[in-house]
VMD Tcl script that draws the C-alpha trace (Angstrom):
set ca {
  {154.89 107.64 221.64}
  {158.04 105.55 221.61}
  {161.42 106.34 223.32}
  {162.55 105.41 219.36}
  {160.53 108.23 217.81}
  {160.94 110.77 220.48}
  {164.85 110.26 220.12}
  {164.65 110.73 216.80}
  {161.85 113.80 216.92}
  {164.63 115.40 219.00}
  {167.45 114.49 217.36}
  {166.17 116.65 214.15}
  {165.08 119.31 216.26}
  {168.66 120.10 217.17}
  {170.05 119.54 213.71}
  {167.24 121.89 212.42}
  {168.20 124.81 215.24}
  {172.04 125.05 214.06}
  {171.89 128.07 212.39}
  {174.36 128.37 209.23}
  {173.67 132.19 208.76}
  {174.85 132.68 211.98}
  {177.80 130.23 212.58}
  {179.29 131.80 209.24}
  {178.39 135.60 210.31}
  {180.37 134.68 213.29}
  {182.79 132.83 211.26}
  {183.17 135.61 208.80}
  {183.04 138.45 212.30}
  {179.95 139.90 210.45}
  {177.12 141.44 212.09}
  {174.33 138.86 213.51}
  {172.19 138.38 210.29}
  {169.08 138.46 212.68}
  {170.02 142.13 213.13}
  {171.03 143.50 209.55}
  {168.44 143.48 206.26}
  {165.16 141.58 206.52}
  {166.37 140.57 209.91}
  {166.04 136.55 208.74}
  {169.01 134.14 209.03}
  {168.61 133.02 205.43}
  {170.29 132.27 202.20}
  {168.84 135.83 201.09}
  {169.53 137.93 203.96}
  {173.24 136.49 203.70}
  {173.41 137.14 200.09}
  {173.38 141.22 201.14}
  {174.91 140.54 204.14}
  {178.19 138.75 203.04}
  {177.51 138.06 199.46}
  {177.02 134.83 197.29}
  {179.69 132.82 198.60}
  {178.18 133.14 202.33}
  {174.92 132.94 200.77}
  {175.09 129.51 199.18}
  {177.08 128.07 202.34}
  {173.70 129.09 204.42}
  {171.98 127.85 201.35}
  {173.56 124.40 201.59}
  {173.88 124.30 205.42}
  {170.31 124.76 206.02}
  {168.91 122.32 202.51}
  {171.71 119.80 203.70}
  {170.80 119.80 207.51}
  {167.22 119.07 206.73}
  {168.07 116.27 204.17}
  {170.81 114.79 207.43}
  {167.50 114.55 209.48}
  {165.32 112.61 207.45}
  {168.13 110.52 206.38}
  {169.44 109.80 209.97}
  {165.62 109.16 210.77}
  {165.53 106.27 207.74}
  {168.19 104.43 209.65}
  {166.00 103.95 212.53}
  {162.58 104.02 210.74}
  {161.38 103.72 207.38}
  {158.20 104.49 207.76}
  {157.14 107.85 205.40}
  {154.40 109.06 207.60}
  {157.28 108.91 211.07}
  {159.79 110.62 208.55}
  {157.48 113.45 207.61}
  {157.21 114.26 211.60}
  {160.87 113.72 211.98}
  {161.41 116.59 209.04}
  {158.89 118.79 210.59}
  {160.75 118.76 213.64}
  {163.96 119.84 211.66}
  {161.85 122.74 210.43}
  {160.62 123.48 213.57}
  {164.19 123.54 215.08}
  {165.19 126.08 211.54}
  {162.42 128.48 212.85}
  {163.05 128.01 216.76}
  {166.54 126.98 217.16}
  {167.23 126.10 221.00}
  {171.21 127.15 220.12}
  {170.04 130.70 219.24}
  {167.59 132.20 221.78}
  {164.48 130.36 219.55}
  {165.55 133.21 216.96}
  {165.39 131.37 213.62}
  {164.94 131.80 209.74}
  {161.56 131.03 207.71}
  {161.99 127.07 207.09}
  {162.18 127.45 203.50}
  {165.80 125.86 202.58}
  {165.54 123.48 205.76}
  {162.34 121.97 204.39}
  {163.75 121.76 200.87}
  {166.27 119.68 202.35}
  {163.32 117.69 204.08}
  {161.13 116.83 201.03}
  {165.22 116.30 199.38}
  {164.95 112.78 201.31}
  {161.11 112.27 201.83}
  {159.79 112.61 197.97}
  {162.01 113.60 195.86}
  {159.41 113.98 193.37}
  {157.97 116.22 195.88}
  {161.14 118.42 195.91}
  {161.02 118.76 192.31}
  {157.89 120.58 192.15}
  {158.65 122.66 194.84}
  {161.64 123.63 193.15}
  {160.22 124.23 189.80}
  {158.00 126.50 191.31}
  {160.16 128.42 193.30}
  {162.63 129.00 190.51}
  {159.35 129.97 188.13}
  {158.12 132.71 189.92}
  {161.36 133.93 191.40}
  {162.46 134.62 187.81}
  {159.03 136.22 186.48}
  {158.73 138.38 189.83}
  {162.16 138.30 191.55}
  {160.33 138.30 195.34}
  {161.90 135.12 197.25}
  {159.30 135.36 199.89}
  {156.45 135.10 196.78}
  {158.76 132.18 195.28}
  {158.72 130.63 198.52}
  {155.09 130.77 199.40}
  {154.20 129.99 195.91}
  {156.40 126.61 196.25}
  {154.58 126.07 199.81}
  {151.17 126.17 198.55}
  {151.72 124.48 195.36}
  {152.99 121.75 197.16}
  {149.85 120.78 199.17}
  {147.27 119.66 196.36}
  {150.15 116.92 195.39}
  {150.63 115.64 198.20}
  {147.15 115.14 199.61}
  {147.08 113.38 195.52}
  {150.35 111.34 195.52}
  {151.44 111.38 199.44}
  {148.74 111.47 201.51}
  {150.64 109.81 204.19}
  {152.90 112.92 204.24}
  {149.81 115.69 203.99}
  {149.61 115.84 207.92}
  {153.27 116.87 208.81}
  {154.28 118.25 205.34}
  {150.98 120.62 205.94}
  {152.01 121.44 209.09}
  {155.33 122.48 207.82}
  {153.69 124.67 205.39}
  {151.55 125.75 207.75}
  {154.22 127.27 210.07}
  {156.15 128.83 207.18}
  {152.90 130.98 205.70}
  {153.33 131.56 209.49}
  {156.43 132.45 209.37}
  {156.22 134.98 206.02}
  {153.09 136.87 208.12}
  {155.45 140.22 207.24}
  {156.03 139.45 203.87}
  {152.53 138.40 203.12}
  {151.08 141.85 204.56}
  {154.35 143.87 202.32}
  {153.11 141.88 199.30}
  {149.71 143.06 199.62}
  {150.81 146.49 199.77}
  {153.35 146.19 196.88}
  {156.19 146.99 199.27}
  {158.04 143.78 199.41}
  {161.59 143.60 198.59}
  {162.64 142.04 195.44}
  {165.91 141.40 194.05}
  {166.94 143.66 190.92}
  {167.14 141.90 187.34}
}
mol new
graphics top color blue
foreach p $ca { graphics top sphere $p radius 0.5 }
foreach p [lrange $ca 0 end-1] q [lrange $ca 1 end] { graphics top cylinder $p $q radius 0.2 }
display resetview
């Protein structure tokens, strides 16, 4: 491994652990979002935490950090396949952020951000399909894993270049959702009213 790639692998792992739902909270002298609601620092957990205004600034913090590390990482190298490790390491950072006692959010918005940069086309689906189910079923975690999963079977099609670190990144977000998976199965998970 190169001192190029692991400067850049690190690089994205400490965009990826600055935490928007918390810097606002503080910002905002809310309660740590990590400790109200779902317990996730996330666009939804910050929607009933401090409402929609706080809740698209964690939104855009979290797409736009994830976008900043791939992009940064496409000054250095071009290369898609070094990229897609680059973005799973902002993901990884989202989900274990050194700057917040390794107490991060699900990876969702931060890989958004990720495939933003990577494949755009990518992104696209992923979005489509989020924003599908979310408005048949109103569940973001089910919107979220349904995005995750639908993902896959393109890229191994279009990008298989990216399947290794973009599955990876799904990977640790089905991780990630272990709770919601199990409250989905019993019909208990929380959904957002119409």
């Amino acid at each position: 491994m190169s001192i190029e790639l692991i400067l850049l692998l690190c690089t994205s792992y400490l965009l990826g652990s600055i935490s928007f739902a918390v810097v606002l909270s503080k910002l905002g002298k809310l309660p740590d979002p990590r400790s109200f609601g779902s317990g996730n620092p996330g666009a939804s957990n910050m929607l009933r935490l401090g409402g929609r205004s706080l809740a698209l600034a964690t939104l855009l913090g979290d797409v736009g950090k994830g976008a900043l590390a791939v992009w940064l990482g496409s000054l250095m190298n071009p290369d898609p396949a070094v990229l897609g490790w680059v973005g799973l390491a902002a993901v990884v950072g989202h989900i274990l952020p050194v700057f917040h006692r390794l107490q991060g959010g699900k990876g969702v918005a931060t890989a958004a951000g990720v495939l933003l940069v990577l494949s755009w086309p990518a992104a696209l689906i992923a979005s489509v399909l989020w924003l599908g189910v979310f408005a048949r079923r109103r569940i973001a975690s089910l919107a979220s894993l349904a995005a995750c999963i639908g993902l896959v079977p393109w890229l191994a099609w279009q990008r298989p270049e990216l399947l290794l670190p973009c599955g990876l990144m799904v990977a640790l977000i089905l991780l990630r959702h272990r709770v919601n998976i199990g409250r989905l199965l019993e019909g208990s998970e929380n959904h957002f009213k119409r």
